[in-house]
N, C-alpha and C positions, 0 to 999 in steps of 0.2 A: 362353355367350360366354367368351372368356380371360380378361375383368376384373369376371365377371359375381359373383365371388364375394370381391371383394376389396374393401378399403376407400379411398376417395380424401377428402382433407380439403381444406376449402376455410378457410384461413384467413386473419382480417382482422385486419393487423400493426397498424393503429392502435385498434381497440377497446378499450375499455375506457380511454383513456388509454395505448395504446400495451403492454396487454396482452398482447393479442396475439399481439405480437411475444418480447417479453420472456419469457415463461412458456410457449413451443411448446416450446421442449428439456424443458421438465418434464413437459408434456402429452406430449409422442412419448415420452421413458422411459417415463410409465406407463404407454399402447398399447402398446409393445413389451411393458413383462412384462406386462401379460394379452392378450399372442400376438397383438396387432392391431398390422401392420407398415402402413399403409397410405402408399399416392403421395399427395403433397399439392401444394400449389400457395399462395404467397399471393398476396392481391389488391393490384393498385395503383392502380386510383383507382374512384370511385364510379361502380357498377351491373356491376364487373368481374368480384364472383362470379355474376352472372344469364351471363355468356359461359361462364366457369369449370364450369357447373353442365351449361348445355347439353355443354360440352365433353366432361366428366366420361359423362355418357350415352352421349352418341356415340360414344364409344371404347368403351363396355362396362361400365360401371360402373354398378352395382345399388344401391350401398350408400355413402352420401357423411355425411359427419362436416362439419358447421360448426361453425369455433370462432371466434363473435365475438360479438355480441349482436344482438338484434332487428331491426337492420337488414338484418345479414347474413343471416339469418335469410329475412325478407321479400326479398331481392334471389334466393336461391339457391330457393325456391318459385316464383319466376316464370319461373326459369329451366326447371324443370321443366315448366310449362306451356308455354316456348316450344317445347322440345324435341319433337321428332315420334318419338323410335325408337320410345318404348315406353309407355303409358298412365302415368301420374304415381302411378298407386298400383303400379306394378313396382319403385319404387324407395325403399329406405328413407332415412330422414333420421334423424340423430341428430344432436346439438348436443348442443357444452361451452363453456357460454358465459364470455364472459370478456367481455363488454359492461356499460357502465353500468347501465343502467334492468335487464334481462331480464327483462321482464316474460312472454314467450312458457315459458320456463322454469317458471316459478312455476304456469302453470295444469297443467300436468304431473305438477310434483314433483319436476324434475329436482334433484338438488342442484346448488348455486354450487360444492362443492368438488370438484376435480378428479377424485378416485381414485375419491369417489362417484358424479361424473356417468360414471365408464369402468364403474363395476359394473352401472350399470344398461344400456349397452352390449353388457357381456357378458352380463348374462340374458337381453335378449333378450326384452323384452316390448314390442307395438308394435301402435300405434293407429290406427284411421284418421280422421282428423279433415275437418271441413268448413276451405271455402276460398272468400271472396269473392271475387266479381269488382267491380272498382270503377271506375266511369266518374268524370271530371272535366277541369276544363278550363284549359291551360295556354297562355298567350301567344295567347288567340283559336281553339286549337283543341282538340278532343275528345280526350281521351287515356285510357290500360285500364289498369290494373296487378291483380295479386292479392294479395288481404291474407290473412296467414296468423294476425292476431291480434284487432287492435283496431283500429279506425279513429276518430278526432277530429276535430270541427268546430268552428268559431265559435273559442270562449277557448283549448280543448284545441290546435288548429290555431297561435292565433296565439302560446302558450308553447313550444309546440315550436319555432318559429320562432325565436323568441326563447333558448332553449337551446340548439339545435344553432349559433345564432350564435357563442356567448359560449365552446362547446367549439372551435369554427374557431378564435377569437382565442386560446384556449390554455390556458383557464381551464377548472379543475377541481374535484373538490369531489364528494362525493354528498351536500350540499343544496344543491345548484346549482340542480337542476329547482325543491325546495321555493322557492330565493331568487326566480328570475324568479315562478315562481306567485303570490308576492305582489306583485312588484314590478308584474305584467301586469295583475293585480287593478284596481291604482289608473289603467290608461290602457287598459281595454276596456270597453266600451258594449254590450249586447245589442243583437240585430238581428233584422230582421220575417224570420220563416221559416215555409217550410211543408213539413210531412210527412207523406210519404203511406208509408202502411205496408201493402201487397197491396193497392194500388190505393185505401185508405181513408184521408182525409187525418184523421190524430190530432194536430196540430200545425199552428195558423196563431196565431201570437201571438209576441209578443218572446222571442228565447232567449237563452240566457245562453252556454249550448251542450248540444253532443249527442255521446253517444260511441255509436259500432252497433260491437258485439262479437261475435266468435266465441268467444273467451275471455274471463277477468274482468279481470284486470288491464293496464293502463296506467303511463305516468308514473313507473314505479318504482317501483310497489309498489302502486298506487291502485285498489280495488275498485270500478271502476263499474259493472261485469255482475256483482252476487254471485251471482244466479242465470241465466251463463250455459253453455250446457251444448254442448261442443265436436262434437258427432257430433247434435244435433238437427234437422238442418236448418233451423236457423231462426236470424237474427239477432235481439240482445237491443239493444235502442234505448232507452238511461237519457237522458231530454233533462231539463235545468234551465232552467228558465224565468227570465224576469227575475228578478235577486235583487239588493239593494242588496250594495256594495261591503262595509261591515261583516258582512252575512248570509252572503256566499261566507266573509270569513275566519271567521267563527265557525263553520262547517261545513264545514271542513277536514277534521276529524278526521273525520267518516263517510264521507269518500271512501278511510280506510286501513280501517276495522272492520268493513265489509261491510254497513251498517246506511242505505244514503244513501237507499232506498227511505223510510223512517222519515220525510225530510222535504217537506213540505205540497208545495213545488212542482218537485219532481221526478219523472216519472212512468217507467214502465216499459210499451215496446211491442214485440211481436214478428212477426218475418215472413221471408220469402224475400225480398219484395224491398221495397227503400227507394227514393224520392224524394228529394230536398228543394234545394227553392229558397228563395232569400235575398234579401235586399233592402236593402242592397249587398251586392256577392258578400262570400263567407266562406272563409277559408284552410280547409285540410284535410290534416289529416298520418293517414300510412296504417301502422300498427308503429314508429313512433315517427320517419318519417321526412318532412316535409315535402314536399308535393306539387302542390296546385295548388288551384284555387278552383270554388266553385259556380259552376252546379248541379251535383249529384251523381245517382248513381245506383250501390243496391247489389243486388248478385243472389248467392244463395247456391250453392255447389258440393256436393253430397253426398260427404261422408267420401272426398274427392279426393288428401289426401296420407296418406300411411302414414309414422307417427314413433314412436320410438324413447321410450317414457316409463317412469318408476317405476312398479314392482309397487303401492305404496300410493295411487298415483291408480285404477291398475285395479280396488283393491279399493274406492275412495270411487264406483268407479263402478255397481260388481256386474257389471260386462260382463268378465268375463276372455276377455283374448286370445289366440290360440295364440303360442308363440316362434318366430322365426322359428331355421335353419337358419345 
């Protein structure tokens, strides 16, 4: 096809605090010199790169650049799957994030700096990674989205909430997520929940909360899957159990070092598909984005999108991938 070989960028002007917008003329200079002209487009208002994305396809377009962070990220993957021309592994993804948190990044390898995230662009190494599908329910009714990263429930759910508030009102910061995290600490209460992991309920007891990942990280930096593994078919289900208020702060620090397995009531379960019911419902944010409430339901996709990652994730992985063309 005429745009079959070309690049289109879907960028989000408020990311990052307004990144964005501000740092595209330096991101397009450095696509220009390493010979990447691409059509771009930005977004104006929320779920605008999931049209953008479709868009982008249906004109012809194989090869699409987001530059914003995790959300964008998760908005332009859905779009993918609304799209009908072409199977979602026809088209590559690359991201240069310019988002707060990027936590989608980090299981990759992608670098935060610009000229770094375009080299690994140009080499040209690219992955195919799994994609949830995630059921939940909004104002009464049933609703589906795709997670391309990480999903949070219970505390994880209602700090999001609580940050993406405090970014609307204008406020900035990268320990912003850390501030709510404490402050959310002192006014959430775990809740009765149950979860069934392939049909097998491994969880009926108070939780504190639960993160199901396709990747490790979260929250901006926060290792709750250290051993999740992006192309397994399998979701990684780290749930914490009720824990007094001084116990969460004192065990902060294992949700950055990779080590939260290490404490007594946090367990690790894996599967294709998840349940879980609550009692009273429980927020749920999907790639760092605020979503809707119990019950849930997660099912996994097999290595459904193809992305653009660092040669040094391919070698953590031993799978080398051909480069694309």
């Amino acid at each position: 096809m005429e745009n079959s070989d070309k690049w289109f960028a879907i960028v989000n002007p408020v990311a990052g605090y307004g990144k964005g917008l501000n740092d595209w003329p330096q991101i397009s200079k450095l696509l220009r010199d390493n010979h990447i002209i691409p059509e771009f487009a930005f977004t104006e208002h929320r779920y605008h790169a999931i049209e953008l994305a479709v868009e982008a396809v249906n004109e012809g377009y194989r090869k699409i650049i987001v530059v914003g962070g995790d959300g964008t990220i998760h908005e332009v993957v859905n779009g993918l799957f609304i799209q009908k021309a072409v199977p979602t592994t026809d088209v590559l993804l690359a991201v240069i994030a310019v988002g707060t948190g990027n936590d989608w990044i980090r299981m990759f390898g992608i670098p935060r700096k610009y000229s770094e995230a375009i080299k690994a662009i140009v080499a040209g190494h690219s992955f195919l990674q799994d994609v949830g599908i995630v059921s939940f329910y909004k104002a009464n009714y049933k609703q589906t989205r795709y997670m391309a990263n990480v999903a949070g429930i219970g505390f994880d759910g209602f700090v999001n909430r609580k940050y993406n508030h405090m970014k609307e009102q204008g406020k900035k910061g990268k320990t912003l997520y850390i501030w709510n995290t404490f402050k959310a600490v002192l006014g959430y209460r775990s809740t009765g929940v149950k979860i069934w992991v392939d049909d097998h309920m491994v969880v009926n007891n108070l939780v504190f909360s639960a993160t199901i990942g396709i990747g490790k990280y979260n929250g901006g930096g926060m290792i709750q899957m250290p051993e999740a593994i992006a192309d397994d078919g399998l979701f990684d289900v780290t749930t914490i159990r009720r824990i007094s208020k001084l116990g969460v702060l004192r065990r902060l620090g294992s949700l950055y070092n990779g080590k939260i397995y290490k404490i007594k009531r946090i367990s690790l379960d894996r599967g294709r598909k998840i349940r879980i019911e609550s009692s009273p419902e429980i927020p749920l944010e999907v790639d760092g984005e605020g979503l809707g409430y119990s019950p849930f339901e997660f099912e996994i996709v097999d290595k459904a999108v193809r992305v653009v990652v660092a040669e040094r994730f391919l070698r953590s992985q031993d799978k080398p991938e051909p480069t694309y063309s």
